[in-house]
C-alpha positions in Angstrom: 0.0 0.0 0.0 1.4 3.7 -1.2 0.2 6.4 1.7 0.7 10.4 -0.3 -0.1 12.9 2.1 -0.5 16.7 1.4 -1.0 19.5 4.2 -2.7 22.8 4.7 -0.3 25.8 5.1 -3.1 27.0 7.5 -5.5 24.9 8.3 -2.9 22.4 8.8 -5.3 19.4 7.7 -4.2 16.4 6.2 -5.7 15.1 2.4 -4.4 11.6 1.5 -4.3 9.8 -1.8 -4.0 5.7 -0.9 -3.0 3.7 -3.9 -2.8 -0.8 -4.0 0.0 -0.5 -6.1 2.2 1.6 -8.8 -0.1 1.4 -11.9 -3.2 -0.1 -9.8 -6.2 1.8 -7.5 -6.1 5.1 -6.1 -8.5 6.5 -3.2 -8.8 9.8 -2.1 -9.9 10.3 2.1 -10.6 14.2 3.0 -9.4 16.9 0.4 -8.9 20.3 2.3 -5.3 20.3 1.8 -3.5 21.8 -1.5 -4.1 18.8 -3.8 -1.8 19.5 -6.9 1.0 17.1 -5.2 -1.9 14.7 -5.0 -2.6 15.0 -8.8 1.2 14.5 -9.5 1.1 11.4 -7.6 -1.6 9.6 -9.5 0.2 11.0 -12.9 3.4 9.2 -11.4 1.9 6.4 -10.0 -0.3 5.9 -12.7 -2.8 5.4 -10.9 -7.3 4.9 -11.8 -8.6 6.9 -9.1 -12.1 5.3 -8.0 -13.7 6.8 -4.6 -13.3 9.5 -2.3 -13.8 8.8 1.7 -14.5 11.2 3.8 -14.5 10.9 7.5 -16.3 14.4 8.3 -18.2 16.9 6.6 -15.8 20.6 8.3 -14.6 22.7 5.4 -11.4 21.5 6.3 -11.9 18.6 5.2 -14.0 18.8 2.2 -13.0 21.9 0.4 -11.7 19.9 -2.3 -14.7 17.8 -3.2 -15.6 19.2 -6.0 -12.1 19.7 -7.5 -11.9 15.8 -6.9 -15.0 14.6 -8.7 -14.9 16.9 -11.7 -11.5 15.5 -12.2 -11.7 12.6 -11.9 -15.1 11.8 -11.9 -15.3 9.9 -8.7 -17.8 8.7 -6.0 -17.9 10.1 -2.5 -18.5 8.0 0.1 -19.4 7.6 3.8 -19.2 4.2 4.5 -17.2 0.7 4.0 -15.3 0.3 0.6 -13.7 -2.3 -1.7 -11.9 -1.1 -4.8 -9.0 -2.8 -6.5 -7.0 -4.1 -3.9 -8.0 -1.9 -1.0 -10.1 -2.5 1.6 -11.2 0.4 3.9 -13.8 -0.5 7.2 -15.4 2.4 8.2 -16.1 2.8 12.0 -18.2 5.2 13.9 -16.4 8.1 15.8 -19.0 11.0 16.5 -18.0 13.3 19.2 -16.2 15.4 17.0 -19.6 15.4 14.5 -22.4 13.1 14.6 -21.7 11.2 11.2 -18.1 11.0 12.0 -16.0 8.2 10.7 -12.4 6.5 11.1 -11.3 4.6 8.2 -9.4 1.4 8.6 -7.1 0.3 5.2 -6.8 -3.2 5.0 -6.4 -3.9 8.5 -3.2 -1.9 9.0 -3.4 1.9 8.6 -6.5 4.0 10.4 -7.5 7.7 9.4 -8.7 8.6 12.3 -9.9 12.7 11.2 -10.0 14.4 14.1 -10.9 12.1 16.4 -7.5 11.1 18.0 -4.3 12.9 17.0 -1.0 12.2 17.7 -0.5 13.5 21.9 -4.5 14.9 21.6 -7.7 13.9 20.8 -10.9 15.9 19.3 -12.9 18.7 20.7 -16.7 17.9 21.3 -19.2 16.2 23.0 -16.6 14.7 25.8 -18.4 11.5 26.1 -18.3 10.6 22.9 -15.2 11.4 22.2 -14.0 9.4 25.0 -16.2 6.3 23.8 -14.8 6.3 20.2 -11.3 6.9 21.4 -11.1 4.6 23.7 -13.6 1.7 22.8 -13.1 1.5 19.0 -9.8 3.2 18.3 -7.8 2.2 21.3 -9.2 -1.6 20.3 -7.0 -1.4 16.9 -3.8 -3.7 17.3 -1.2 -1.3 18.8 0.7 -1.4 15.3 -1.6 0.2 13.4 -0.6 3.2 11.5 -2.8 6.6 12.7 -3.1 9.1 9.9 -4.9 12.0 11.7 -7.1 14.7 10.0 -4.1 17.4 10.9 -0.6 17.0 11.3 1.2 14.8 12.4 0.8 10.6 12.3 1.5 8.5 14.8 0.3 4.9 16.0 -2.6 3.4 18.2 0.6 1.7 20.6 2.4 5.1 20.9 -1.0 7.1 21.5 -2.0 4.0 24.0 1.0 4.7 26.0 1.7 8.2 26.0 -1.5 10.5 24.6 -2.3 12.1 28.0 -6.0 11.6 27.7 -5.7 8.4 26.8 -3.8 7.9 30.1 -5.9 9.0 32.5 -9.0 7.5 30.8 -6.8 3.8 31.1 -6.1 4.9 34.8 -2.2 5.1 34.0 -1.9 8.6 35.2 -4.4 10.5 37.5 -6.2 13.2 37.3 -4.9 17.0 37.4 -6.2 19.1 40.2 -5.7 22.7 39.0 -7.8 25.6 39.0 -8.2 27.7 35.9 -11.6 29.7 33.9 -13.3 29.1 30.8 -15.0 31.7 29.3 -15.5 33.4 32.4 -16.2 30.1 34.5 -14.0 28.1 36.8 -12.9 24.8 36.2 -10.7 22.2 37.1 -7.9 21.7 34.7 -8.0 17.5 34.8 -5.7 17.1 31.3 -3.5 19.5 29.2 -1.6 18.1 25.9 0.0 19.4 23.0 -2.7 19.8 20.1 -1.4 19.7 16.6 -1.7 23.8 16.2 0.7 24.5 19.4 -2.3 25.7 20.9 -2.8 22.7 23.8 -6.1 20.7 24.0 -7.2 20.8 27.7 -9.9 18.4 29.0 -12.0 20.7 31.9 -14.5 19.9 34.7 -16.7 22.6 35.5 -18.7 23.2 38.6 -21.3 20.7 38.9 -19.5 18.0 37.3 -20.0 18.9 33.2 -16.7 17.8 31.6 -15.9 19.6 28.0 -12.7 18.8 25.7 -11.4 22.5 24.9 -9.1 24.4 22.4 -5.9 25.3 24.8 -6.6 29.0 24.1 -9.5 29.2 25.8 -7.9 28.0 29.0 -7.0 30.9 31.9 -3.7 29.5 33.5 -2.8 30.7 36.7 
C-alpha cells in the first residue's frame, strides 16, 4: 500500500491519496489540503482513481470535493469500501460530528480525522469522544498506523502509551487538580496536551460535574 499525504499551510489538515500499487487503484480520504501534489502522484503512479472517503463533513476537510469529482469523476463515500486491492472498514467516531468516521485500510493503517491525533484527541461532546477513542480506536492492534485529519501521524501503541488523555482514561496517570476559567467560568484543569496547532487541547470539569474537551486557548492559566 502507497500512503501520499498533502498539508494545509493554515488549516494544517491532512488530504491523502491511498494507492494498492504503482499502476493499480487510487483512493482519495478528505481533500482540504493543496491537492496539486496529489494530482502529480496519480500522474506518477499511474494510478485509476475510483472513490473519495470522507471521514467528516468541516470545510477542512472537504474543500476539495468538487475539484476531486470533476477531475476525476469519482464517487464520494461515507461508508465501508472495496476497490481494486483496497479494503477500507469504516467505524463510527461522533464526538467530534455526529456522522463522524475513522477509516481502517486493509487492516493496517486508520485515518482517524479528528478524532485522535498524535499526543491529543478531538474537541466535542466529551463523552463521545471518549467512547470512540477509547472503545473503538484504542481496540485497533497497537501497530496500526494513525493518519490523523491534521498534522502529524502517529500509531494506536504510541498514542495508548503516552497520549495524555488516553492515560488517564486507562487509569495510568491520574487526574490534574488545578484551577483555571473558561469563558468566564471556573474549572478544574483535569488534562493538558499538545494539540497539533501548538495551541494545547485541555480536557475541563466545571462546577457541577459537566466535563468539555477545549481548544488550549480558551484556557485561563494561573
Amino acid at each position: 500500500m502507497i500512503v501520499e499525504r498533502s498539508m494545509h499551510p493554515a488549516w494544517l489538515s491532512n488530504a491523502y491519496l491511498i494507492a494498492d500499487r504503482e499502476g493499480g487503484t487510487g483512493v482519495f480520504v478528505d481533500s482540504g489540503a493543496p491537492l496539486e501534489p496529489l494530482h502529480e502522484a496519480v500522474e506518477r503512479l499511474g494510478l485509476m482513481v475510483t472513490h473519495l472517503l470522507t471521514t467528516h463533513a468541516d470545510a477542512d476537510h472537504v474543500a476539495g470535493d468538487g475539484e476531486l469529482r470533476e477531475r476525476y469523476g469519482l464517487e464520494i463515500v461515507k461508508g465501508p469500501l472495496d476497490t481494486g486491492g483496497l479494503r477500507f472498514e469504516a467505524l463510527p467516531t461522533p464526538g467530534h460530528k455526529d456522522d463522524h468516521l475513522a477509516f481502517v485500510c486493509n487492516g493496517e493503517t486508520a485515518f482517524t480525522g479528528d478524532v485522535l491525533f498524535k499526543d491529543a484527541v478531538g474537541g466535542g461532546n466529551f463523552a463521545q469522544i471518549r467512547e470512540s477513542v477509547m472503545d473503538v480506536l484504542m481496540r485497533l492492534p497497537p501497530e496500526t498506523r494513525v493518519l490523523p485529519g491534521h498534522t502529524d501521524e502517529t500509531t494506536i501503541g504510541r498514542e495508548w502509551e503516552r497520549n495524555p488523555f488516553v492515560r488517564v482514561w486507562r487509569g495510568e496517570d491520574p487526574e490534574g487538580t488545578e484551577r483555571v476559567r473558561v469563558g468566564g467560568r471556573e474549572a478544574t484543569l483535569v488534562v493538558w496536551s499538545p494539540d497539533y496547532d501548538g495551541k494545547g487541547k485541555a480536557w475541563v470539569r466545571f462546577h457541577g460535574g459537566e466535563d468539555a474537551i477545549v481548544g488550549g486557548s480558551r484556557v485561563e492559566r494561573g
